[in-house]
N, C-alpha and C positions, 0 to 999 in steps of 0.2 A: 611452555604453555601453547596449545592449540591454537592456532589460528583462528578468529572468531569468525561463524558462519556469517553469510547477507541473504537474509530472506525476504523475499520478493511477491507482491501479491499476483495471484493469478484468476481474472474474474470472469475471462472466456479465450477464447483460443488467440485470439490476435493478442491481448495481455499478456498467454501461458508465452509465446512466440519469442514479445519483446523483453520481458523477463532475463529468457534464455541467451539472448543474444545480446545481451546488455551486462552480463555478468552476475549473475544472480548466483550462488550455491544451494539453495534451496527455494523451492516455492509453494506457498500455500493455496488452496483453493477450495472447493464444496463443489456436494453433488447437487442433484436437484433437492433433496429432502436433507434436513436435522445444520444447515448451515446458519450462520449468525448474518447471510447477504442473500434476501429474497431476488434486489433489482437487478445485480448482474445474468449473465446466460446461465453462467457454471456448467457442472458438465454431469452428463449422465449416461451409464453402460458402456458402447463401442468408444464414444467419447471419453469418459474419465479412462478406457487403458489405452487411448491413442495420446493423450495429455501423458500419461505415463510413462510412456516407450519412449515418447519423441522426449522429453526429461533426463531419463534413464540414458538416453543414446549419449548429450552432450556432457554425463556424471552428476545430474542434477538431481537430487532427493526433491521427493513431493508427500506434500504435508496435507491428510483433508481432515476439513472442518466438520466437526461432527457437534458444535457448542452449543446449539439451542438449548431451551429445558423443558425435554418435552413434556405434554403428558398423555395420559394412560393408553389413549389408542395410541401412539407413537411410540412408546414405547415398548410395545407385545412387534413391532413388527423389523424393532431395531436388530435386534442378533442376525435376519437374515441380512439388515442393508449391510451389514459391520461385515458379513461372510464375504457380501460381494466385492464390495472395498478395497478389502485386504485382497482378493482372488485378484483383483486390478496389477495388483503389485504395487501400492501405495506403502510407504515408509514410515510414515508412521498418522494416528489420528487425533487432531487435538478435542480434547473435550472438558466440559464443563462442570454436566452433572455427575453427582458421586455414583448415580444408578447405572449412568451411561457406560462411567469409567466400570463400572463393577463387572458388565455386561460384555466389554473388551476383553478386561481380562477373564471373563467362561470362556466364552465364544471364538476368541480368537488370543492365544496366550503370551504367540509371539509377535503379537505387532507392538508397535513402542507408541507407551500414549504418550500425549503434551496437556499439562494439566493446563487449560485457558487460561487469559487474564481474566475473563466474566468468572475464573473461582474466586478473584479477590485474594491473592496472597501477598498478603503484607506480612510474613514473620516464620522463622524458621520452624514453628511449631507443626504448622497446618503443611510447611514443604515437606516435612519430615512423615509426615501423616499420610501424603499423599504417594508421598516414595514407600510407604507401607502398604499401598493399595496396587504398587505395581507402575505408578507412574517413574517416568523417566527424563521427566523436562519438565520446568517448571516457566509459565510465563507469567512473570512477575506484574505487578498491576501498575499501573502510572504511577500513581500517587506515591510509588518508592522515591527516597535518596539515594544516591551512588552510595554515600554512608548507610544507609540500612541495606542496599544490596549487599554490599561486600561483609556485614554482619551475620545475613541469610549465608551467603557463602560458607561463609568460617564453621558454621554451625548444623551443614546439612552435607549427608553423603557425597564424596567425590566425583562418583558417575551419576547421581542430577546434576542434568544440566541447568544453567540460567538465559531466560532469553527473554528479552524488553523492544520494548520499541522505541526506534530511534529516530520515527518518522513520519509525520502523519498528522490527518483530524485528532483532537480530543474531543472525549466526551465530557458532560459537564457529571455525569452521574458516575457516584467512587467505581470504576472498574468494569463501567458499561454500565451499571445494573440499572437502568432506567426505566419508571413506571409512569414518567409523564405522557409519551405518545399514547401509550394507549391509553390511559386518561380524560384525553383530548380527542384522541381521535377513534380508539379501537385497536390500533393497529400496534401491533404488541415489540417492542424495542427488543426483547427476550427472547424472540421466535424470528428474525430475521427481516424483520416490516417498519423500522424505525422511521416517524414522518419526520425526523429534525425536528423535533418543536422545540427546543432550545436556539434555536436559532431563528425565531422567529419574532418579531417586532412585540414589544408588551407594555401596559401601559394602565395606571389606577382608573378604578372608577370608585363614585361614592353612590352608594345608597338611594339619595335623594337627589340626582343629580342624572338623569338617566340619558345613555345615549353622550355624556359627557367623557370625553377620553382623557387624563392628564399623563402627561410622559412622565417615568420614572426619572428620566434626567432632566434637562437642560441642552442636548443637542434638539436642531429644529427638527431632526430626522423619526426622530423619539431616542427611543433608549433598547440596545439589544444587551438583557443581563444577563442571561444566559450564554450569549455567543463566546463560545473558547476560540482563543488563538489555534496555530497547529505546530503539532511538537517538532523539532529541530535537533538533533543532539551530534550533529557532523563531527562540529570540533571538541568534542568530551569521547572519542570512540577509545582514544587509551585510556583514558580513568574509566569505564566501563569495564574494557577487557581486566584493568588491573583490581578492578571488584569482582570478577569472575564471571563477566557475562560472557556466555561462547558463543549467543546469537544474536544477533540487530536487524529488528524485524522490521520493514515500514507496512503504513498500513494502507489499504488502497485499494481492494478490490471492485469496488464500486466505482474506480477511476478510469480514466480511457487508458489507452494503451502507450499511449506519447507520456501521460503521467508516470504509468511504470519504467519507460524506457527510461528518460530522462533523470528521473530520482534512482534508479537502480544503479544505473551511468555513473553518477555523481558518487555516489559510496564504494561501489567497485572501487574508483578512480582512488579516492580518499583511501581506503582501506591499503590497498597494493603500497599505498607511499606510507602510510601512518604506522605498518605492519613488517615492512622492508626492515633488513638488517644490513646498513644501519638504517632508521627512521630517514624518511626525505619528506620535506614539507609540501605541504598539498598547496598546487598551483590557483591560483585566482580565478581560473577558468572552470574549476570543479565547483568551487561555494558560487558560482556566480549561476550552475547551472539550475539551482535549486529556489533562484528569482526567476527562470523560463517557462516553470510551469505551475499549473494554476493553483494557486495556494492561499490562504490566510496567513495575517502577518505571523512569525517566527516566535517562538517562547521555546525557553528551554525546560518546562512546566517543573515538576515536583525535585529535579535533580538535583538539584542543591536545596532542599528544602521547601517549605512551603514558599509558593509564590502570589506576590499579589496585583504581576501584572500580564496574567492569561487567559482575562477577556479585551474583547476587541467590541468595545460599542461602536460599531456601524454596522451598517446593513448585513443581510446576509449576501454576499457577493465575495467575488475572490481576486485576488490580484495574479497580474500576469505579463509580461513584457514580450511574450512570440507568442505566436500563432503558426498552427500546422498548417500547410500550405499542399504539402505532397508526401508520400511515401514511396521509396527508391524499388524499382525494380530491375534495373540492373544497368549498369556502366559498360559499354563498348565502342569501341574508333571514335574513342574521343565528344561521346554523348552520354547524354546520363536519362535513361527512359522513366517518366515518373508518372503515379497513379495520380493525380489531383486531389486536393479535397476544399480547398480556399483558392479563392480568385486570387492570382499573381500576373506579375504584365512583363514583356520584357523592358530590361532594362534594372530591375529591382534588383535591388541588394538582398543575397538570400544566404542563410547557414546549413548547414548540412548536420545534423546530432549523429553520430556514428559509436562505436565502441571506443572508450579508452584513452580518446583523444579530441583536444581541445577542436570545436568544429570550425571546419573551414569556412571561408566568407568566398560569396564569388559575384557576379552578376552575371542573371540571364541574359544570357544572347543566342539568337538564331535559334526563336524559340517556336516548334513547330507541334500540329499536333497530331494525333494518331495516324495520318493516313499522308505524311511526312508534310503539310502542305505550312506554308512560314504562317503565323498568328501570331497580334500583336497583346492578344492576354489570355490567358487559360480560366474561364471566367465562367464554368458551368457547375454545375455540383460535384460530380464525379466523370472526368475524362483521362484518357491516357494524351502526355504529351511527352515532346524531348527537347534539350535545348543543352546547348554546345558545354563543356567539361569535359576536360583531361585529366582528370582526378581517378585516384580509385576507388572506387565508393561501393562499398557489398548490401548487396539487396536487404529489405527491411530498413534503410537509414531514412529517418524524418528529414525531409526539408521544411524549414521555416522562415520566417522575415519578422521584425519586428509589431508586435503588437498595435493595430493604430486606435 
């Protein structure tokens, strides 16, 4: 069996970057129009084919999001966005709508679609359906079990492939499809504008009682029913592979760039050991890296069945134990030049995130700043400074220090 791919979100060009360099085999992204992520930059014309080359260069497939559902005027104008796309040299485009998919394959016969999770395929009927329309990837929706995946498997053409996510926000609505935000706000969860309102504080009122708020629970905080945990599936990546998943996608486009680095890190790492012939067990330092960045407690949501505990009643907030501090722009005679981003002092205990390897600890010394002069904190928003390491550290590594 094939090696399963890691697919890596890509939400603008410092994301597409750390992706790459983090070990990613594939990555996904959107242009400016028809993606399921209004808030990120994303990328459009000279951009989406410089995302691409610089992809292509390191053997990285890239994947655009084409999943909104549009309508009418958006769609009369789709066939020329699909020409352009593909003219990029993108690998393949995931999509939603069955018009969208239909429109791929006129317009352009050879590019390989990915049927979305917002298709909702829970069952080998509708995989099968959509391998009848020409699709060639199937991404399967949360709410599967590793047992109904390897079902799907058994059941559906050998070149579909299967690809889940193994990493990430969930949503509370089956498969994305959510019509709350817009709802509540306008702003259409379908079309790329989701305001989170699931995760936002709720609470009864009565009738006769106006202006009276009762919490749905018993915390003094109130009560978040809606708030989902975020999915986790690290240690299950062999039972996936052995249900016939070929891809493990995280999800994160909307996240910074330390996000992707770090969670990409952490599965790379994972995968290389969990994958090796023979199997080597994944060190403490890989599952540890996936408490460093900002996340919601852990669930392993529908994989073993329905679950009943992947809400998190509290706040909408996230948990985190680092903080980014700097980003590496290059190590020489024994100094490490870094761009700033958080206030750091010398003296501090700080880690280095780099590729592949457990990060090193060190403390700042002889910490100077752009124009070599000694400083005793790098304390601005964004400065360049350097400070003593003999380490070999390659450009793009995070430095970070403990969360206070």
């Amino acid at each position: 069996m094939k090696r399963p791919e890691l697919l890596s979100p890509a939400g603008d060009r410092e994301c597409l970057e750390a992706a790459l360099m983090f070990g990613a085999d594939a990555v996904y992204l959107a242009a400016k129009e028809f993606g399921m992520r209004t808030a990120p930059k994303n990328f459009e014309g000279d951009a989406l084919r410089e995302a691409v080359s610089l992809a292509h260069e390191k053997g990285v497939k890239v994947y655009l999001t084409a999943n909104i559902l549009p309508r009418n005027a958006e769609i009369r104008v789709f066939p020329h966005f699909i020409r352009e796309a593909e003219a990029a040299g993108i690998d393949a485009v995931i999509a939603a709508d069955l018009g969208v998919i239909s429109l791929i394959r006129q317009h352009c016969p050879e590019l390989a679609v990915h049927a979305s999770t917002q298709t909702g395929i829970v069952n080998c009927e509708t995989a099968n359906v959509l391998y009848a329309m020409g699709v060639r990837r199937a991404v399967l929706a949360r709410e599967l079990s590793v047992e109904e995946i390897a079902e799907i498997r058994a059941n559906t053409p050998d070149d579909l492939e299967l690809e889940v996510f193994v990493h990430g926000a969930m949503c509370m609505s089956v498969s994305g499809r959510c019509l709350l935000s817009e709802y509540l706000t306008g702003r259409d969860a379908n079309r790329g504008a989701c305001a989170q309102s699931c995760r936002w504080k709720y609470a009864l009122t009565e009738e006769k009682r106006p202006g009276q708020f009762f919490p749905v629970g018993e915390d003094e905080d109130g009560s978040y029913i809606l708030n989902a945990k975020d999915l986790c599936l690290m240690p299950y990546l062999r039972e996936l592979s052995d249900a016939g998943v070929s891809s493990f996608k995280i999800e994160g486009r909307a996240k910074s760039a330390y996000y992707t680095a770090g969670v990409t890190n952490a599965y790379r790492a994972a995968m290389d050991r969990v994958f090796a012939e023979p199997p080597q067990p994944v060190p403490a330092w890989v599952n540890a890296e996936l408490d460093h960045v900002s996340h919601r407690p852990y669930t392993v949501g529908f994989a073993f069945g329905q679950r009943k505990d992947m809400i998190w009643h509290e706040k909408n907030s996230y948990l985190h134990d680092r903080e980014v501090i700097g980003i590496v722009q290059r190590a020489e005679n024994g100094r490490l030049y870094v761009s700033q981003r958080n206030r750091f002092f010398e003296g501090d205990t700080v880690e280095i995130l780099m590729p592949g390897t457990e990060p090193p600890v060190l403390t700042v010394t002889d910490l100077r700043n752009g124009d070599g002069e000694p400083i005793s904190a790098a304390n601005h928003a964004v400065m360049d400074c350097t400070f003593a390491c003999d380490l070999d550290v390659p450009a793009g590594a995070y430095l970070r220090k403990e969360a206070q």
